[in-house]
C-alpha positions in Angstrom: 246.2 115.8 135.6 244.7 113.6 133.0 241.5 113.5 135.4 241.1 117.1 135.4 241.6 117.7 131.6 238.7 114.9 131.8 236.2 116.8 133.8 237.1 120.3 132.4 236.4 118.9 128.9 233.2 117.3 129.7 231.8 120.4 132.0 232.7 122.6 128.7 230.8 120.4 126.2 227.5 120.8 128.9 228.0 124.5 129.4 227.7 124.9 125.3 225.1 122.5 125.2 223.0 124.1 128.2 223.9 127.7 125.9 222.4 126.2 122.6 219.3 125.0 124.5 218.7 128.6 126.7 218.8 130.0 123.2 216.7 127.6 121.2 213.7 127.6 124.3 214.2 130.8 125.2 216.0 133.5 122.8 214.7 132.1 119.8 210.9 131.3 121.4 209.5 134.5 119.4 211.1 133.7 116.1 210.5 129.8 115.9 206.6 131.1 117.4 206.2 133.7 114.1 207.4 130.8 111.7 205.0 128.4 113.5 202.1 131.0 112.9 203.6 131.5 109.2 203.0 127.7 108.6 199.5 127.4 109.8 198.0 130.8 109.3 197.9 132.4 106.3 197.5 136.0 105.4 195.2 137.3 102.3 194.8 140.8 101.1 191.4 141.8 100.4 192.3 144.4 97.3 189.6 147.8 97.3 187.7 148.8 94.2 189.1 151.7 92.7 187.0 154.6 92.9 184.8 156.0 90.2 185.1 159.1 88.7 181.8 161.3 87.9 180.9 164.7 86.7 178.8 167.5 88.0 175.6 165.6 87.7 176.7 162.0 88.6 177.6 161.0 85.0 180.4 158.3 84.9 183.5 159.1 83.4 186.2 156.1 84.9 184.3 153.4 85.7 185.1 149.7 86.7 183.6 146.8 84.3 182.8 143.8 86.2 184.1 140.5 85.1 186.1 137.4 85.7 189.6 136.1 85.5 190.6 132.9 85.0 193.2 131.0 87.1 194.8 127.5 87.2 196.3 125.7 89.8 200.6 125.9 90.7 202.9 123.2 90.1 201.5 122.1 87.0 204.5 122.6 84.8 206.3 119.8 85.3 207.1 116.9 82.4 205.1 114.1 85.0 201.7 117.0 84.9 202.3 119.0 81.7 199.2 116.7 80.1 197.1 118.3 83.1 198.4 121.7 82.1 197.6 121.5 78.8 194.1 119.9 79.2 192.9 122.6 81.3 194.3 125.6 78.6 192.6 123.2 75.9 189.3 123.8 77.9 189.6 127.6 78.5 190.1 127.5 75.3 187.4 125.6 74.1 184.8 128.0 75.5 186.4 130.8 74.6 188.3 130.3 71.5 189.7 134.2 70.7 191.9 133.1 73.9 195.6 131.8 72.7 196.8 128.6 74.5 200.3 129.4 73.7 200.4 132.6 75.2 198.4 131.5 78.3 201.0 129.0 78.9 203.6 131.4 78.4 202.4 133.4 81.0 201.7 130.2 83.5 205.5 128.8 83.3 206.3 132.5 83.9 204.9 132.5 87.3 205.0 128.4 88.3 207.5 128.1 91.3 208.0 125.1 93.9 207.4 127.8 96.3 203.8 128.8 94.9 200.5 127.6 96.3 198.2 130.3 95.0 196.7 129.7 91.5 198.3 131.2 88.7 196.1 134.2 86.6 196.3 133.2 83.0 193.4 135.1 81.7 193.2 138.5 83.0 189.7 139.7 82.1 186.8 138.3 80.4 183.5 140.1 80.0 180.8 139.3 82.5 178.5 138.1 80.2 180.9 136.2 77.9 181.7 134.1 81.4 178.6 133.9 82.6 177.0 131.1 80.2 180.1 128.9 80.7 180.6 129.8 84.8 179.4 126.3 86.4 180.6 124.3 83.9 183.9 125.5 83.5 184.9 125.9 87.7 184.0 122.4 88.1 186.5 121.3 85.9 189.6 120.2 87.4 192.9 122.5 88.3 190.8 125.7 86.8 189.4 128.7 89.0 187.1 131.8 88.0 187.0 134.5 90.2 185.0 137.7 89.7 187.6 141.4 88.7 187.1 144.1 87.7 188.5 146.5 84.3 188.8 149.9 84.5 186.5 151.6 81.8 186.5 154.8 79.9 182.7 155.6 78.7 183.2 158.6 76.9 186.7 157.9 75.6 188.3 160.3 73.8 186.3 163.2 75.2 187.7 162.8 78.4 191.2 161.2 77.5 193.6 164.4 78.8 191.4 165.3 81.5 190.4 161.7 83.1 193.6 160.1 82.0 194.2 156.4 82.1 195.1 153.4 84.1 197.8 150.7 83.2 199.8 147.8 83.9 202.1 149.4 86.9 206.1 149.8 86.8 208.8 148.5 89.5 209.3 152.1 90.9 205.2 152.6 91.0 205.1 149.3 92.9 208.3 150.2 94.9 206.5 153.6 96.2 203.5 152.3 96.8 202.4 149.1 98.6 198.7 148.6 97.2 199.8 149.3 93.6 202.4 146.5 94.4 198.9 144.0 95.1 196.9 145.4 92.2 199.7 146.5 89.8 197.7 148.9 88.4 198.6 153.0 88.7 197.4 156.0 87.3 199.5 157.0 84.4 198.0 160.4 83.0 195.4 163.1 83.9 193.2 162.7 87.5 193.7 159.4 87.4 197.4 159.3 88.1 197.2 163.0 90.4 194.7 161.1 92.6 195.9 157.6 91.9 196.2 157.4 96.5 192.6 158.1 96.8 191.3 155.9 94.2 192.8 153.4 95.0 191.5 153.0 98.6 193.3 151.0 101.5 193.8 147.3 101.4 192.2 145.3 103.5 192.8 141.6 104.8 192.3 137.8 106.2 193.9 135.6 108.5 193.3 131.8 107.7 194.0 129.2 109.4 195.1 126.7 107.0 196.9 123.0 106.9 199.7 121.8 105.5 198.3 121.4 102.4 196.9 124.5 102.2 193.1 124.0 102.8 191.4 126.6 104.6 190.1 125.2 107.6 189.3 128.7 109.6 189.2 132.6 109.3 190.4 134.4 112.4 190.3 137.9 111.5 188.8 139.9 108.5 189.8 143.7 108.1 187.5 145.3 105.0 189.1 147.4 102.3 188.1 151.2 102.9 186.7 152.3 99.5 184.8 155.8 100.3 187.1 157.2 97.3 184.8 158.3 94.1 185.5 161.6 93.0 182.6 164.0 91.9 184.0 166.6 89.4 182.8 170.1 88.1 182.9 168.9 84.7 179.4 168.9 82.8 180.1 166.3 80.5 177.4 167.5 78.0 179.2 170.5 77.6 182.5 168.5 77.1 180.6 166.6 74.8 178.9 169.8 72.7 182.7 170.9 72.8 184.5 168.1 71.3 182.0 168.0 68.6 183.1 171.2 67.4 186.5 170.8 67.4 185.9 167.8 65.4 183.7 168.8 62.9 185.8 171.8 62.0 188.8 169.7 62.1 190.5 172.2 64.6 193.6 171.1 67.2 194.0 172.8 70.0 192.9 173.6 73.4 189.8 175.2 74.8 189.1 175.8 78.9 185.7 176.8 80.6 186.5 178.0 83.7 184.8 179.7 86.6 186.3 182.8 87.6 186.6 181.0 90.6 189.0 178.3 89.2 186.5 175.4 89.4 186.9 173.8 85.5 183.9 173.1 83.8 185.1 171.8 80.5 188.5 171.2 79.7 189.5 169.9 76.3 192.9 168.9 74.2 192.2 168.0 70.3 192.8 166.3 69.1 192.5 162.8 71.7 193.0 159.3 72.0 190.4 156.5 73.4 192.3 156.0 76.3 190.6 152.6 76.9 193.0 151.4 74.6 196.0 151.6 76.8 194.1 149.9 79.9 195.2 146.4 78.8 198.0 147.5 76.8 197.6 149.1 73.5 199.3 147.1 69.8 202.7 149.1 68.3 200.7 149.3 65.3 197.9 152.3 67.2 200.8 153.3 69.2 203.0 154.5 66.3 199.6 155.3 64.9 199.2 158.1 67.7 202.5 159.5 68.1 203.1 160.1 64.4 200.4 161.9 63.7 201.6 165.6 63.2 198.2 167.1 65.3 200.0 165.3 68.8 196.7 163.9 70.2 198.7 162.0 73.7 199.8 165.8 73.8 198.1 167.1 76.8 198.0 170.6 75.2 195.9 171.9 78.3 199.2 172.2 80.4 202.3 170.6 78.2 201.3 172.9 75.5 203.8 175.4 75.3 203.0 178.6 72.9 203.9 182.3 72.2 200.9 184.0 74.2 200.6 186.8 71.2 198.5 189.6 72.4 196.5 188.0 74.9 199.1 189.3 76.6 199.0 192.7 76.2 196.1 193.6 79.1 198.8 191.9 81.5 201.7 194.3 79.8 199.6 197.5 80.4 199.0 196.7 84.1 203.1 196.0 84.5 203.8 199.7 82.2 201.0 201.7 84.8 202.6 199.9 87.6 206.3 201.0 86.4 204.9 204.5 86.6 206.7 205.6 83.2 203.2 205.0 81.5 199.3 206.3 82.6 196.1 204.8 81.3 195.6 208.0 79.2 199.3 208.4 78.0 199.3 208.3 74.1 201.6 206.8 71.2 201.5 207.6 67.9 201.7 204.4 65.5 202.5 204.9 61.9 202.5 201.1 61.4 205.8 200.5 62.8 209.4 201.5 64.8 212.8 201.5 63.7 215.5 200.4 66.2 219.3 200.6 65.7 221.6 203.1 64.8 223.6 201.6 62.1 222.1 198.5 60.8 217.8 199.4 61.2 215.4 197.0 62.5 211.8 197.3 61.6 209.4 196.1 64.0 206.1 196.3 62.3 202.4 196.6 63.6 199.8 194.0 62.2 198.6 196.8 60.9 200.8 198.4 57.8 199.1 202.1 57.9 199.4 202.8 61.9 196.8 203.2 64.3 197.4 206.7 65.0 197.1 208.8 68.2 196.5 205.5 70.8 196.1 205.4 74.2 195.8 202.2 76.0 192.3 201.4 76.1 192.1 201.9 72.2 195.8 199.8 72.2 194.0 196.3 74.0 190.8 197.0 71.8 192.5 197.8 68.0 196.0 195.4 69.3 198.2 198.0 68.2 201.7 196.5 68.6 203.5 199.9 68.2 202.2 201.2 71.6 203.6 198.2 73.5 206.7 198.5 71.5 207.1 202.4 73.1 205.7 201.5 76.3 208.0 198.6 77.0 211.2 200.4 76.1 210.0 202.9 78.7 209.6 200.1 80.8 212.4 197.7 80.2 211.7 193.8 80.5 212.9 193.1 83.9 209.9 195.3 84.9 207.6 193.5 82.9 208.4 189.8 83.2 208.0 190.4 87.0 204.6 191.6 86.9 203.7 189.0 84.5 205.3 186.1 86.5 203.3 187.9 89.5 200.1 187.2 87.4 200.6 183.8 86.8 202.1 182.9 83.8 205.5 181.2 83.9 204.5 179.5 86.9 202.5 176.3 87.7 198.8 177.3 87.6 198.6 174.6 90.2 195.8 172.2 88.8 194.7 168.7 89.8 197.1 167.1 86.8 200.5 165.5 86.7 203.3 167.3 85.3 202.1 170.2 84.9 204.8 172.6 82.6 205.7 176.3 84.0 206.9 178.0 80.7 209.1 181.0 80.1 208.5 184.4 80.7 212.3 185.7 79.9 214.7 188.6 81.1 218.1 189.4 81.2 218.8 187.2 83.8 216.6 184.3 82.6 218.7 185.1 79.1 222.2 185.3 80.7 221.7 181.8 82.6 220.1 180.1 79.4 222.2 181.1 76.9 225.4 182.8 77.9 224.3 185.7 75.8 223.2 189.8 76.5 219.9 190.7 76.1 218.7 193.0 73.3 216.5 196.0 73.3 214.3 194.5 70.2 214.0 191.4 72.5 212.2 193.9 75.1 209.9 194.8 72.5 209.3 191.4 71.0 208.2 190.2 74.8 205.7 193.0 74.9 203.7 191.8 72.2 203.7 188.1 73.7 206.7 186.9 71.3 210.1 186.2 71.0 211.1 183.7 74.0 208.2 183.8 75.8 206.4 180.2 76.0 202.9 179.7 77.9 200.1 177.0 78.3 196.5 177.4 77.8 195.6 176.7 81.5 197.8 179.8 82.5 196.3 181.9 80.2 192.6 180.9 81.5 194.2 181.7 85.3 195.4 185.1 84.0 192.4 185.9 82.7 190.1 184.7 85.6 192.5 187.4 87.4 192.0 190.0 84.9 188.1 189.3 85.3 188.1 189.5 89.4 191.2 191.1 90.3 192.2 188.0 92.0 194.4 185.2 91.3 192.6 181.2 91.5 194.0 178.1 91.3 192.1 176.2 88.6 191.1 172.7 89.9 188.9 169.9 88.2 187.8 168.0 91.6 184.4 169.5 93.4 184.5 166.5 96.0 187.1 163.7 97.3 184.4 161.1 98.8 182.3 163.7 101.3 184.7 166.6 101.3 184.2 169.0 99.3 187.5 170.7 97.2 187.3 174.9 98.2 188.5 177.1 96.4 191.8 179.5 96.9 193.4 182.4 95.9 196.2 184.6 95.5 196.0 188.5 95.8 198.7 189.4 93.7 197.9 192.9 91.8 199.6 196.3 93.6 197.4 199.5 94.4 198.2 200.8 91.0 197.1 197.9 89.3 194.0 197.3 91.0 193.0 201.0 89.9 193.6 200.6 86.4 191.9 197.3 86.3 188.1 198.6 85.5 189.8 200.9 82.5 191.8 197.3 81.3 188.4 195.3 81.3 186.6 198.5 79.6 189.4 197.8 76.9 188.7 194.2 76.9 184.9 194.5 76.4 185.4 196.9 73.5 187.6 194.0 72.0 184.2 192.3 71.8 181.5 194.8 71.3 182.9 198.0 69.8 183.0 198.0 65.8 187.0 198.5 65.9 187.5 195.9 68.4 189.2 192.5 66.8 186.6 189.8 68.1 183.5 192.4 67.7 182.4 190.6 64.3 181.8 186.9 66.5 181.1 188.4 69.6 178.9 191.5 69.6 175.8 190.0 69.1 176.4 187.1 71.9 173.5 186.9 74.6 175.3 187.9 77.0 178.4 190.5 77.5 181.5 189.4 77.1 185.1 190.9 77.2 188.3 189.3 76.3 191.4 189.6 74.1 192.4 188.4 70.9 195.8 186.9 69.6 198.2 186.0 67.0 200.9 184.1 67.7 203.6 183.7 65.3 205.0 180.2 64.5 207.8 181.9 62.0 209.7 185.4 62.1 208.7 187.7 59.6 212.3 188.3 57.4 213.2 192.0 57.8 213.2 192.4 54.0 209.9 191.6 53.4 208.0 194.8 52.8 204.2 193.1 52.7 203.4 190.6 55.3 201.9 187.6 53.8 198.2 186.8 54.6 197.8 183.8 57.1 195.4 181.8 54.2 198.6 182.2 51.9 201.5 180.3 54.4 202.0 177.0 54.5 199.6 175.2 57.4 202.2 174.8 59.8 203.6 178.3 59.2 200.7 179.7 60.2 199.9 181.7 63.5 198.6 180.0 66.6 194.9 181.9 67.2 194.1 182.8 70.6 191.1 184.1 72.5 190.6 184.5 75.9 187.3 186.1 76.8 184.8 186.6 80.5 181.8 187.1 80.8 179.3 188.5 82.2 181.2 192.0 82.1 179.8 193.6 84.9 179.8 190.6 87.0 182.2 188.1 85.8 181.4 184.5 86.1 182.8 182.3 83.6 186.1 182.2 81.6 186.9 180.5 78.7 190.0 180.5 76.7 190.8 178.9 73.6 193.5 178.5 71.1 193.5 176.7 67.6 197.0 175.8 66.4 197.7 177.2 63.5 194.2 178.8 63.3 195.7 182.1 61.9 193.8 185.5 64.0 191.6 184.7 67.2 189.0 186.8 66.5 187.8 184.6 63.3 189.6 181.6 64.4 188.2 181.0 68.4 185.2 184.2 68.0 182.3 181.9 67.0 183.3 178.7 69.1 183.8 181.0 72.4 180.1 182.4 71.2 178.5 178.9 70.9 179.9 178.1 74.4 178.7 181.0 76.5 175.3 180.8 74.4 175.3 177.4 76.1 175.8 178.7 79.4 173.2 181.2 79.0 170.7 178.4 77.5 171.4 175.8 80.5 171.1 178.3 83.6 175.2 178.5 84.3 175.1 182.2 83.5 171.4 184.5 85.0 
């Protein structure tokens, strides 16, 4: 019995022996193989150059500034080498003395590791040409390394800051959602460089090395080049942008201003005031940061499309599409204006016209030329707002325009339902005609004011966009038809109104815009920052109210009339009435057109 126990035992221990060797020579071949190839080849990412960004006529707007980093070896922050550490910072230093020691050891023990072999970065970027007369010198000192980056550049800084955007040290979700961004830890945060941040960044490429066990490169097996066919080509003519912010500037204006082909393809684009947005690329000081975001004016605002403002009467030609299309109202119906409307039956509220005497007999043509409030008033209780803030979503404001940005903001364009869900509360009938005139809750951004206008213009709806070619391939454009049949009709009657705006002697941008070189329609508009109290008989002047009591001024104009081209909208915060506010900038722009051969 003992004999058997014996042999029973003993064949056991060899059956889990023969086990642990079928699964050390055979199951685990293909592990213990990739962890042999791990230890003797090594795997190094060949990072792309981000792509450049250009306008119309190859003019660089992101570009990337060659220079050099500076790197020293691993494993030097131990008590035995610290001597070594230090005498190499001293060196760096040395050469370049506005370099910190301190902080460049700071950021070395932050990164040493027993596990690292690579050298550790403790100079991010030095100018090429500060390098250059120390290169050979310095990388033959011992434990330090100079390799050749790049920096990302913004040559016309502030001209470009909302539009271009910027690049910046990259976050643990950017790095998490994307794997290059994880090797360069650099992303897009603002404007075309964050919507195309995937494009410009290119694909990663790499190289398998052979290496030894102290790893020394002894061979490369494979090389796989970065792709970098990612520049982007815009519409933008940058001496236009240029002319542009040098009038916003000089007149001290904020704001927002959009040139636009009716088209949708943007050919300046500007939010005033702006920051140099080379100042965030390597991370900007908390003294300019507070510096920026207390300043009252909001320059990191992107006003283009994160401004939100009452539209005023801009939109009114959108209004008297939406009253013909309800059918109450014709192009040649007429309302008397006596300079204002009473609503209520026993507590009266006055709802005035801008202006006090009345406009008389007016039909809708000489309503969008003269802005008489008191026939949208009438029109729009025919009407109702339901009615109206449909057609109105239907021509694009409230709604993404759909531009090559980042977060791009919709707006409000309210109704009862909109009301109901909001605030728990009924809508009012003087809310109806508050919304008619472009007041009350409604909320829109400059870029969806330029769309609606480009549809006004055209009769179709574009979606603006900034990019004219990704690499080779060019960006088309697209459109929405939108209007109905009884819209489209009354169109040629709405753009009558709007050229009269402009060139007849009642219109409210005729005094800046008559005498223009070329024709141009468009609408005026006040928008109201504060409600006018109900017992105040005389409206104050805009000159008189405090600066940021004043009325936003808006002007959105096309042009040519008969054959619309070009758009451009524009809208000085608390610039008081468009048509004296934005009338002679819109006038310098499309002279510019005319003078450089955008407009025959």
């Amino acid at each position: 019995m003992k004999t058997k126990l014996v042999i029973a035992l003993f064949l056991l221990v060899w059956v889990v022996l023969l086990a642990r060797i079928y699964q050390l020579t055979i199951k685990s071949n293909t592990y213990y193989e990739t962890l042999a190839k791990q230890n003797i080849v090594k795997k190094e990412w060949i990072l792309p150059v981000r792509g450049e960004i250009l306008d119309r006529h190859g003019k660089p707007l992101a570009i990337n500034e060659i220079g050099f980093k500076i790197l020293v070896d691993p494993h030097l922050g131990s008590r035995r080498r610290r001597a070594a550490l230090q005498k190499a910072l001293e060196r760096i230093v040395a050469d370049f003395p506005d370099l910190n020691a301190t902080k460049m050891a700071r950021r070395y023990r932050r990164k040493d590791s027993p596990y690292r072999h690579d050298p550790i970065e403790v100079v991010r970027f030095l100018p090429y040409e500060t390098v250059l007369p120390h290169y050979t010198e310095l990388s033959r000192r011992p434990h330090i390394h100079i390799e050749p980056t790049t920096k990302r550049r913004y040559p016309y800084g502030s001209m470009t800051a909302h539009v271009i955007g910027y690049v910046g040290k990259a976050n643990e979700k950017e790095m998490a959602a994307d794997e290059t961004v994880k090797l360069t830890r650099v992303a897009g945060k603002s404007g075309l460089e964050r919507y195309y941040n995937r494009f410009l960044e290119g694909e990663t490429g790499y190289r398998l090395v052979k290496v030894s066990a102290f790893n020394e490169q002894i061979e490369t097996l494979e090389t796989v080049p970065p792709k970098e066919e990612n520049d982007i080509r815009l519409h933008l003519d940058m001496e236009l942008q240029a002319y542009i912010a040098e009038m916003f500037a000089k007149e001290k204006k904020s704001g927002a201003i959009i040139v636009m082909r009716t088209d949708g393809a943007i050919v300046a684009a500007g939010s005033y005031p702006a920051y140099d947005p080379n100042d965030f690329v390597s991370g900007i000081s908390r003294k300019e940061w507070k510096k920026i975001i207390e300043n009252l004016n909001h320059p990191f605002t992107n006003k283009l499309i994160h401004g939100l403002y009452p539209p005023g009467s801009v939109v009114k030609p959108g209004v008297a599409l939406a009253l013909i299309d309800s059918r109450k109202v014709s192009p040649y119906t007429k309302f008397f204006c006596n300079g204002a409307i009473e609503l209520g039956k026993t507590v009266k509220h006055k709802f005035r016209c801008w202006k006090s005497s009345g406009h008389g007999e007016t039909d809708m043509i000489e309503a969008i030329r003269e802005s008489c409030d008191v026939y949208f008033y009438k029109g729009s209780l025919l009407t109702g707002i339901n009615r109206i803030a449909q057609e109105l979503r239907k021509m694009g404001l409230g709604e993404k325009s759909g531009i090559d940005l980042p977060n791009e903001f919709i707006g409000v364009v309210p109704d009862k339902i909109w009301k109901m869900n909001k605030y728990g509360q009924p809508w009012y009938m003087g809310e109806t005609l508050n919304a008619a005139i472009g007041q009350g809750y409604m909320l829109v951004t400059p870029m969806q004011i330029a769309r609606y206008t480009a549809l006004l213009a055209t009769g179709k709806l574009p979606r603006p966009h900034l990019a004219d070619y990704l690499a080779d391939r060019k960006v088309r454009p697209t459109f929405r038809e939108v209007l109905s049949l009884r819209e489209r009709r009354a169109l040629p009657l709405v753009r009558r109104a709007m050229y009269e705006v402009c060139n007849h002697p009642k219109g409210t941008a005729y005094t800046a815009l008559h005498d223009c070189k070329i024709e141009v329609a468009g609408k005026t508009g006040t928008a109201q920052v504060i409600g006018i109290p109900q017992e105040e008989k005389k409206r104050m002047k805009e000159k008189e109210l405090a600066y940021f009591h004043r009325s936003h001024a808006w002007l959105t104009t096309f042009a040519p009339y008969r054959k619309p081209q070009y758009v451009v909208t524009i809208l000085i915060e608390h610039g008081g009435h468009g048509g004296s506010a934005a009338g002679p900038m819109a006038k310098r722009v499309y002279n510019w057109l005319y003078d450089h051969g955008y407009i025959e």
